[in-house]
C-alpha positions as CSV (number, residue, x, y, z in Angstrom):
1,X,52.0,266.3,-71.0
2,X,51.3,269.0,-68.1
3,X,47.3,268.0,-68.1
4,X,48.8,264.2,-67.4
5,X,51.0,265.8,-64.9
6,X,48.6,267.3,-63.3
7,X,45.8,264.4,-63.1
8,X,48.7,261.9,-62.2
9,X,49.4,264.3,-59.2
10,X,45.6,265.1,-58.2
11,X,44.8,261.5,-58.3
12,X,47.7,260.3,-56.2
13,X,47.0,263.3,-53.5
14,X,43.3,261.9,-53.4
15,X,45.0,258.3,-52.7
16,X,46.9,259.2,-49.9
17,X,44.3,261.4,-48.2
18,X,41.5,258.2,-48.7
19,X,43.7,255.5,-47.2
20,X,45.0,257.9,-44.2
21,X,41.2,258.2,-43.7
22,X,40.5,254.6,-44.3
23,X,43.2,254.1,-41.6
24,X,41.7,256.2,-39.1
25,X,38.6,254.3,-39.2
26,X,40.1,250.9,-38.2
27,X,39.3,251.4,-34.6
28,X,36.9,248.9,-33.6
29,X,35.0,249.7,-30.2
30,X,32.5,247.3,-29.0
31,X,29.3,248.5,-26.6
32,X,29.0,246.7,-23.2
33,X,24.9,247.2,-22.9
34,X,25.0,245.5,-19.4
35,X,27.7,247.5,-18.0
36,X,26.9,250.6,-20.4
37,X,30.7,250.9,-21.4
38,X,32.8,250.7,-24.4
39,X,35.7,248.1,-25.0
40,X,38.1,249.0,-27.5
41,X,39.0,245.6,-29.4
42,X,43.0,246.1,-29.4
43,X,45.9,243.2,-28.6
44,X,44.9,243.0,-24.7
45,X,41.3,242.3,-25.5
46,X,42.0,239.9,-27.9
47,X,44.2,238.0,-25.4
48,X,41.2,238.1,-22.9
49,X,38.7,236.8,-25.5
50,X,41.7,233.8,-26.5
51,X,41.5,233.0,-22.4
52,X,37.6,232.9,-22.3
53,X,37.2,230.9,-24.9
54,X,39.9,228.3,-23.5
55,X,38.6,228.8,-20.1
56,X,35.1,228.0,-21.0
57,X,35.9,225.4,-24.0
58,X,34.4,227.4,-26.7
59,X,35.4,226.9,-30.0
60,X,37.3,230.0,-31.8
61,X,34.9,232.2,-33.5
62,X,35.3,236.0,-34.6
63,X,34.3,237.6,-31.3
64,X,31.5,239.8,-33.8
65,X,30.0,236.3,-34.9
66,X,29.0,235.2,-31.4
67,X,25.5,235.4,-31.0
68,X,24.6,238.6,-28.6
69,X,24.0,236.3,-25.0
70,X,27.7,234.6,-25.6
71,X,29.0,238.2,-26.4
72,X,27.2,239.3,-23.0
73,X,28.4,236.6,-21.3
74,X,31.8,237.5,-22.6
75,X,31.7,241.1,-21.1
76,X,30.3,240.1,-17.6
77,X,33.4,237.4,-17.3
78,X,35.2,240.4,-19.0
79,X,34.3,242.8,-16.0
80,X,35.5,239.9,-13.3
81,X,39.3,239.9,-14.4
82,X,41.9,242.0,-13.3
């Protein structure tokens, strides 16, 4: 029973030690090549892309499906809001 213990107990320390790295790797950061500057994708960019895509009557796509001029595109209308 102790060797059962003891695996039970090594396996669930190896759980929470993955996921809390798992979770720390959720951080999405896109590359702005024209402007040489990163973007972290959080809530307020995510609000921005919603208002581009209204604003220029695009249909809703995952922002990391666009092809790479739209995404550029994106960024330089990006830079021009305050």
């Amino acid at each position: 029973m102790h060797t059962f213990g003891r695996i039970s107990l090594a396996l669930l320390m190896t759980a929470a030690i993955s996921s809390s790295a798992l979770l720390a790797g959720c951080h999405v950061s896109y590359y702005d090549a024209e402007y040489h500057d990163n973007h972290p994708w959080n809530h307020d960019e995510v609000v921005y892309y919603g208002r581009w895509e209204s604003e220029t009557h695009s249909n809703h796509v995952e922002f990391r499906s666009r092809p790479a001029n739209e995404q550029a595109e994106y960024w330089r209308w990006r830079h021009n809001q305050h």
